[in-house]
One Martini backbone bead per residue (centre of mass of N, CA, C, O) as a GRO file, in nm:
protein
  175
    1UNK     BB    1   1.516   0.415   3.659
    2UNK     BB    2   1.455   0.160   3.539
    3UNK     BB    3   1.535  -0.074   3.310
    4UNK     BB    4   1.258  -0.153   3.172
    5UNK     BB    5   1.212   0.137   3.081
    6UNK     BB    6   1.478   0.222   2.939
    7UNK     BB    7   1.376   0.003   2.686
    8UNK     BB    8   1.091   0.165   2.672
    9UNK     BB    9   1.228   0.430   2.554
   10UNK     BB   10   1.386   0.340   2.346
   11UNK     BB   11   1.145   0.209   2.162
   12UNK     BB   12   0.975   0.482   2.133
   13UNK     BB   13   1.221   0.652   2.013
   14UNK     BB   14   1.244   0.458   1.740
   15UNK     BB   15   0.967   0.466   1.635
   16UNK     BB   16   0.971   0.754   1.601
   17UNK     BB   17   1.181   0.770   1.378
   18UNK     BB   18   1.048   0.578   1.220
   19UNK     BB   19   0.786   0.739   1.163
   20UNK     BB   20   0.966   1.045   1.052
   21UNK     BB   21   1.064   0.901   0.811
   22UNK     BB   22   0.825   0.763   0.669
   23UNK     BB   23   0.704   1.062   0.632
   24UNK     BB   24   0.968   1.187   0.480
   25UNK     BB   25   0.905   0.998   0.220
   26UNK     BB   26   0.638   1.058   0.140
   27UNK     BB   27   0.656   1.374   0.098
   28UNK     BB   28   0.862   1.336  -0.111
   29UNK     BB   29   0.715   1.221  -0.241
   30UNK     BB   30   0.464   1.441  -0.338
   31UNK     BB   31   0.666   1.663  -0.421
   32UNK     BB   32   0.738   1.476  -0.681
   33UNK     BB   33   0.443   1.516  -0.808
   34UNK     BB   34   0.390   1.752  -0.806
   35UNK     BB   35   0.612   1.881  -0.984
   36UNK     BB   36   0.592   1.754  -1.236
   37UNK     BB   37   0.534   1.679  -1.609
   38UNK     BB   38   0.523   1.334  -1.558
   39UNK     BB   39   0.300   1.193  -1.381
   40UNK     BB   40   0.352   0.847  -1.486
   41UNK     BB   41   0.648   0.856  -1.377
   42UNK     BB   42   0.649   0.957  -1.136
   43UNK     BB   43   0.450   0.713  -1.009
   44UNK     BB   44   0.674   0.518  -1.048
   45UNK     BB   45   0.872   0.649  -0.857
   46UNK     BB   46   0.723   0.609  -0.635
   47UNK     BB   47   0.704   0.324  -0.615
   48UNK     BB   48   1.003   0.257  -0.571
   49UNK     BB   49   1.036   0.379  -0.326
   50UNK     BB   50   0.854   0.263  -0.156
   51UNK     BB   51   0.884  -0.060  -0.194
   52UNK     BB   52   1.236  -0.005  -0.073
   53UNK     BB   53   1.126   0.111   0.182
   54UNK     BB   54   0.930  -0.129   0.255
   55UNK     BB   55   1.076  -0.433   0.145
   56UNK     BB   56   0.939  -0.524  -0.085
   57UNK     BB   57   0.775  -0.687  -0.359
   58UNK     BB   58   0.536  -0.489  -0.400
   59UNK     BB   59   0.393  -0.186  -0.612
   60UNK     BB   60   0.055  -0.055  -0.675
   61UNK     BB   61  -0.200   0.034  -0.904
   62UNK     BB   62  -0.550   0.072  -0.855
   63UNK     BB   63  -0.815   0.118  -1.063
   64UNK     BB   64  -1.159   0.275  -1.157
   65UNK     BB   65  -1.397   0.119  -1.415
   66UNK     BB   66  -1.688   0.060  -1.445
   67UNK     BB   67  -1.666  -0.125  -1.147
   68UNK     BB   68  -1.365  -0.185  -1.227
   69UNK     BB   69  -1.036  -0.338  -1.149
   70UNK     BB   70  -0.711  -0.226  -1.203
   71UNK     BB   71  -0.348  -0.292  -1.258
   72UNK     BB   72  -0.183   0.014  -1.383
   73UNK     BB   73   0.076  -0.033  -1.215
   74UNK     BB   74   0.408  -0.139  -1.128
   75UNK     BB   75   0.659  -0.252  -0.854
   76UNK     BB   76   0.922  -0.493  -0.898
   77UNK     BB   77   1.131  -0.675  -0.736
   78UNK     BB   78   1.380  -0.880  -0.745
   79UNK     BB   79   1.264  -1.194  -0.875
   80UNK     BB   80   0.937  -1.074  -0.948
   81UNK     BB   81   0.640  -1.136  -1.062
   82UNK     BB   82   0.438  -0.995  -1.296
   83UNK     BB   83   0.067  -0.876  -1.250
   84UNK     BB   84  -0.097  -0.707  -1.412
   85UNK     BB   85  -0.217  -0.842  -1.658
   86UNK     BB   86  -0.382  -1.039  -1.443
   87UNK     BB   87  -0.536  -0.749  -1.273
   88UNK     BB   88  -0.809  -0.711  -1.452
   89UNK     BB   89  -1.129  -0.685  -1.418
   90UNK     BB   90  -1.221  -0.631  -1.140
   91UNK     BB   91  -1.475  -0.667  -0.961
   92UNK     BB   92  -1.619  -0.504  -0.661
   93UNK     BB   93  -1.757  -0.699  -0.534
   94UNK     BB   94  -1.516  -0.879  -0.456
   95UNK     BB   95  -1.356  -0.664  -0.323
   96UNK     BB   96  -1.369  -0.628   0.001
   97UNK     BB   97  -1.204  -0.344   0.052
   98UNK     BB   98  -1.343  -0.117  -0.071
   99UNK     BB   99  -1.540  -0.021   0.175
  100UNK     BB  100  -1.293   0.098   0.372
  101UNK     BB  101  -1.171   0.279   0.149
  102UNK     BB  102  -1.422   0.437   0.100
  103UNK     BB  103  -1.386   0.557   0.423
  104UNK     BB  104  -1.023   0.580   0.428
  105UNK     BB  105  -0.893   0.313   0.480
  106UNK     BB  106  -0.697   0.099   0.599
  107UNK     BB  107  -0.548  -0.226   0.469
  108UNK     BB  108  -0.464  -0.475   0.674
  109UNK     BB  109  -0.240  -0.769   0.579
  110UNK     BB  110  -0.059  -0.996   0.747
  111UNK     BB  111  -0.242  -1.310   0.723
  112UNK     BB  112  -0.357  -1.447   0.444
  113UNK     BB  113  -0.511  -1.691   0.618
  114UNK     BB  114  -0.682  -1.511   0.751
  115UNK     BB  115  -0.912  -1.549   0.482
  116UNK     BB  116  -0.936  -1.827   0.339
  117UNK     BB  117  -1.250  -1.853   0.450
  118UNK     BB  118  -1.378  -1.570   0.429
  119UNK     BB  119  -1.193  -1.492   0.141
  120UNK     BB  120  -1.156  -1.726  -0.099
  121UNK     BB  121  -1.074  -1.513  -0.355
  122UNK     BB  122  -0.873  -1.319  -0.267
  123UNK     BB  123  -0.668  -1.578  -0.180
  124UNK     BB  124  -0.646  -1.690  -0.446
  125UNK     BB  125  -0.527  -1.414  -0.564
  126UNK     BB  126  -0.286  -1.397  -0.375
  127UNK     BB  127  -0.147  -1.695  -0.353
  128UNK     BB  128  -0.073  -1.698  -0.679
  129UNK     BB  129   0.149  -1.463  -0.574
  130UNK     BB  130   0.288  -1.500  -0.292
  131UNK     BB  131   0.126  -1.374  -0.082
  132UNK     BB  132   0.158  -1.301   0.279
  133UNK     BB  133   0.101  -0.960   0.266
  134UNK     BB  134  -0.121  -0.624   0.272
  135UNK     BB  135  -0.131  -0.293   0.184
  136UNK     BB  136  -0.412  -0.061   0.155
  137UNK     BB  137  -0.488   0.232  -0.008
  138UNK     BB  138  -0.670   0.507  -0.050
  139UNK     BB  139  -0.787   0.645  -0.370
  140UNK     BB  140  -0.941   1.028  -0.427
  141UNK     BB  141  -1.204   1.169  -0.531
  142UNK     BB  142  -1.394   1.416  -0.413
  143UNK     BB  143  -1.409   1.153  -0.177
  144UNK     BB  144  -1.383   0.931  -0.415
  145UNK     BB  145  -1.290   0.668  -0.492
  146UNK     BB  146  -1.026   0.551  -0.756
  147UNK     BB  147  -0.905   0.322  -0.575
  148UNK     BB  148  -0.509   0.191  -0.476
  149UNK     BB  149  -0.256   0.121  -0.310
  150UNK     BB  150  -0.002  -0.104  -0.295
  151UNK     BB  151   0.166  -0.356  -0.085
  152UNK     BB  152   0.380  -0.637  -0.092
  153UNK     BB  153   0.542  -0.793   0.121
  154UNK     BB  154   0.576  -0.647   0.423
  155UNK     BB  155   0.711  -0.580   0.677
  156UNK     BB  156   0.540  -0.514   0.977
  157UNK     BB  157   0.610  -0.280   1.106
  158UNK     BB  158   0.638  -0.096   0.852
  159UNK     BB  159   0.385  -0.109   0.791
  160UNK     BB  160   0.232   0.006   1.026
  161UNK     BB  161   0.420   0.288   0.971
  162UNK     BB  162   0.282   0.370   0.716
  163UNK     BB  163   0.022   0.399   0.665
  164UNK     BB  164  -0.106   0.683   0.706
  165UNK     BB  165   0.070   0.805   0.484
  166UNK     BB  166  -0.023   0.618   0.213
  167UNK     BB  167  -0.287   0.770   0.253
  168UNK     BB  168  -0.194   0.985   0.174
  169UNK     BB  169  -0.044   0.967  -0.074
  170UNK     BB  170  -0.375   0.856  -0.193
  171UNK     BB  171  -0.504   1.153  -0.191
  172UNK     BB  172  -0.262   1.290  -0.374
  173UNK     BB  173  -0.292   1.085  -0.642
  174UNK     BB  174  -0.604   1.196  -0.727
  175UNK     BB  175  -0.600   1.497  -0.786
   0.00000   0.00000   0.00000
């Protein structure tokens, strides 16, 4: 095995090891969810573990009431400014990410500038909070979407590592 191999055999073990923690933290929230007693502490405390262990600046949940969307939930780092308040009865069709959540999948944008022209609304509403990056994972009741999980301004490398796991544990707060 020449050099080259064996450091790209090093970079593949450490992913897998990082891809095995970030799963072991996600079913750790799972667990904590199951046993609840109370499920709004609980989901509280699920943010606050999801937000530190992937470096964020914030992580919230936004739920779906008569086609409008709510930031309901909401923990943010140290030095970040709470932004719940402000993004109350989102239009559904404003925000662009529905339809791929609605199919199951994850939206990752690492760099809301790509979007600036395409997507001026999102945006806008983006950038008013210092967001420079964001992921998405769909919460479903019954398979129909009913929110979404977010996570802002997560390093890029664990944004990639955790999409998976963040869309299962959106699946498992729906229920």
């Amino acid at each position: 095995m020449n050099h080259n191999e064996n450091d790209n055999s090093n970079q593949d073990e450490s992913m897998l090891l990082k891809e095995l923690e970030a799963s072991k933290m996600i079913h750790k929230q799972i667990a904590i969810l199951n046993s609840a007693a109370d499920l709004n502490a609980a989901i509280e405390e699920v943010l606050i573990c999801v937000g530190r262990y992937m470096n964020a600046e914030r992580a919230y949940i936004f739920e779906e009431s008569d086609g409008l969307y709510s930031n309901t939930v909401e923990w943010c780092a140290p030095g970040v400014r709470p932004e719940k308040d402000t993004l109350q009865n989102i239009q559904k069709e404003d925000i662009t990410w529905i339809s791929p959540l609605s199919a199951g999948n994850c939206v990752i944008i690492s760099d809301i500038e790509k979007i600036k022209s395409s997507d001026p609304f999102m945006y806008d509403i983006l950038s008013r909070q210092n967001i420079k990056s964001v992921i998405e994972a769909p919460i479903t009741i019954n398979g129909v979407l009913s929110g979404f999980i977010g996570v802002d301004n997560a390093p890029e490398d664990i944004t990639r590592l955790i999409a998976d796991s963040l869309s299962l544990l959106g699946s498992f707060i729906g229920i």
